[in-house]
C-alpha positions in Angstrom: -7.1 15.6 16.1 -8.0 18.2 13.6 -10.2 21.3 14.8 -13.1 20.5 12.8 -13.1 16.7 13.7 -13.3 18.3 17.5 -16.0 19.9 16.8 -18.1 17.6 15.3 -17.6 15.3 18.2 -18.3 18.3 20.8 -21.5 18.8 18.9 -22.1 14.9 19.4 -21.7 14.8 23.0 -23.9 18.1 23.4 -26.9 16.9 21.6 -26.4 13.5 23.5 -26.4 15.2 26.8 -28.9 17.4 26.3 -31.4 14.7 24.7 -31.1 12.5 27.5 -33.2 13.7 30.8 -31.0 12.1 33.5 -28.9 15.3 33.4 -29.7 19.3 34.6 -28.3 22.4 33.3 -25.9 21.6 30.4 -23.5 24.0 30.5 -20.5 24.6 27.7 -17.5 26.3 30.1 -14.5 28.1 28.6 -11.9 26.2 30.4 -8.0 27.2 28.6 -7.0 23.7 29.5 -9.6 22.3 27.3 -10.6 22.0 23.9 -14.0 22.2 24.8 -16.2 21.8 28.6 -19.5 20.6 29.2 -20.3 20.9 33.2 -23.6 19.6 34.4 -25.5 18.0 37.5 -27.0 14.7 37.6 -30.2 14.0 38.4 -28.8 11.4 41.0 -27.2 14.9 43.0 -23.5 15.0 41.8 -22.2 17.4 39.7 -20.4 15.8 36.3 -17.6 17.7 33.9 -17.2 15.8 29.9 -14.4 17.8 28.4 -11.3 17.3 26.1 -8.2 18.4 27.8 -5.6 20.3 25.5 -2.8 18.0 24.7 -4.9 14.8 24.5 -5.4 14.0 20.8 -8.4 12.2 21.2 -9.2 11.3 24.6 -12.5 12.4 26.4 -12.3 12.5 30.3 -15.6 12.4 32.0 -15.3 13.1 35.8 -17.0 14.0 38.8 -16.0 14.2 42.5 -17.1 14.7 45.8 -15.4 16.6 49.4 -16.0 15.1 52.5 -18.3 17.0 54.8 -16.8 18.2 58.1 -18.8 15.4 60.1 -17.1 12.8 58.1 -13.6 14.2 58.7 -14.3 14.6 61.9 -15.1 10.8 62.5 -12.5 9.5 60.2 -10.2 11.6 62.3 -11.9 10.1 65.7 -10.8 6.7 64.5 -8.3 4.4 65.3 -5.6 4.5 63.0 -6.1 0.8 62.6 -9.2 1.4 61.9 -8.8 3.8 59.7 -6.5 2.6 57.9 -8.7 -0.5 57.3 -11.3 1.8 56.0 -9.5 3.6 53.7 -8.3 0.6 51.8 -11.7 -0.8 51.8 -12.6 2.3 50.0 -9.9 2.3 47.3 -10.1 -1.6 46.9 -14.0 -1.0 46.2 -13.6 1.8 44.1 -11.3 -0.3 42.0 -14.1 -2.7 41.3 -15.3 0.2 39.5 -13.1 0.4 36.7 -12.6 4.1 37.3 -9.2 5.9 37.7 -9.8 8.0 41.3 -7.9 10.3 43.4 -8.2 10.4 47.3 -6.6 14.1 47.7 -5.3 13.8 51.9 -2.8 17.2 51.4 -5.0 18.6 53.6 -4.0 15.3 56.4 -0.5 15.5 58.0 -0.5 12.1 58.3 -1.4 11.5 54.8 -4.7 8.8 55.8 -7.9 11.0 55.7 -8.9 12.1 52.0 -10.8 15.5 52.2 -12.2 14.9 48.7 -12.6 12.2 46.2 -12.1 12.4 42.6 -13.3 9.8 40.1 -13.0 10.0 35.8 -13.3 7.5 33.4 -12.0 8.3 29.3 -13.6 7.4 26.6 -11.6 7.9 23.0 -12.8 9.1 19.9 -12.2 5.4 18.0 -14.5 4.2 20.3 -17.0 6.8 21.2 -20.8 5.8 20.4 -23.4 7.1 22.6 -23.8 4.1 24.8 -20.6 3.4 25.2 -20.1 7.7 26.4 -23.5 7.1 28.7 -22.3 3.7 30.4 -18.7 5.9 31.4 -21.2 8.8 32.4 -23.4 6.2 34.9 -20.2 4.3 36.0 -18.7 7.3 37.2 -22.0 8.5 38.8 -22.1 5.1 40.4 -18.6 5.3 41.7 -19.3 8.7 43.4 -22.2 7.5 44.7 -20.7 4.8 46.0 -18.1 6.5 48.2 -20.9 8.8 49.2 -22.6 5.8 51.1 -19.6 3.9 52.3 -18.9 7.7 53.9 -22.1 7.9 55.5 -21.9 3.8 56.6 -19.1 5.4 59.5 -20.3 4.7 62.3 -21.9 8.1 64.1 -22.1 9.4 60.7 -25.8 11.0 59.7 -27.2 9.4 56.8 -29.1 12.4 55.0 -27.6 12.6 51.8 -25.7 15.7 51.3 -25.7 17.8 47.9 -23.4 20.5 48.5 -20.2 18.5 48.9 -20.9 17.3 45.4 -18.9 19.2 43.0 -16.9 19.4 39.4 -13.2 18.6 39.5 
């Protein structure tokens, strides 16, 4: 897309962020990867990145993610493997439901089951973009991080006050 057609459509999604009060802190972040960054929190706790990544012509990626505290490794690692197992898929099979791509990240595993953090991003594209359609992506991606955040504290043993600073912007 030409420059000044990005532009317009960054100064769109600013104003549009910033005129709705669901969101804190609107930040524009120079990122080298992107055309242009907007990083915020939402008001439901999780922090939320909107930008255009270099090389995609008109695609905007809207993501948001989430690492697992240590109590919640800890019992995931206390479980059967069976068990485990059995959760995990639950979780990816839900998030699916979703409509959101998603990455469990389990480098950190040897055995490749237990995700240490969860990453979840919708696109929207320029052809299509009208504020409620950029909003809906916005809330279904909040929703889908706030999903995972209560199927994590569902585990059994696991502490159910909610837990800000695993939040964060992938």
């Amino acid at each position: 897309m030409a420059e000044d057609e990005r532009a317009i459509v960054r100064g769109k999604l600013q104003r549009w962020l910033t005129e709705e009060e669901i969101f804190e802190g609107v930040h524009s972040v120079d990122n080298p990867e992107s055309y242009f960054r907007f990083d915020m929190k939402h008001k439901l706790g999780m922090a939320l990145c909107v930008q255009q990544l270099v090389g995609n012509r008109d695609r905007i990626l809207i993501e948001s993610g989430r690492g697992l505290t240590k109590e919640q490794l800890h019992l995931l690692e206390g479980m059967a493997e069976s068990k485990l197992r059995e959760f995990v898929w639950d979780l990816r099979f839900s998030l699916l439901s979703y409509h959101v791509a998603f990455k469990m990240d389990t480098k950190l595993d040897p055995n490749g089951l237990i995700p240490h953090q969860i990453i979840v991003a919708q696109s929207v594209w320029y052809d299509g973009l009208t504020k409620n359609l950029f909003m809906k992506a916005i809330q279904t991606v909040a929703e889908a991080v706030m999903f995972s955040e209560w199927k994590l504290r569902s585990l059994p043993g696991a502490s159910d006050q909610k837990q800000d600073s695993n939040s964060y912007i992938a």
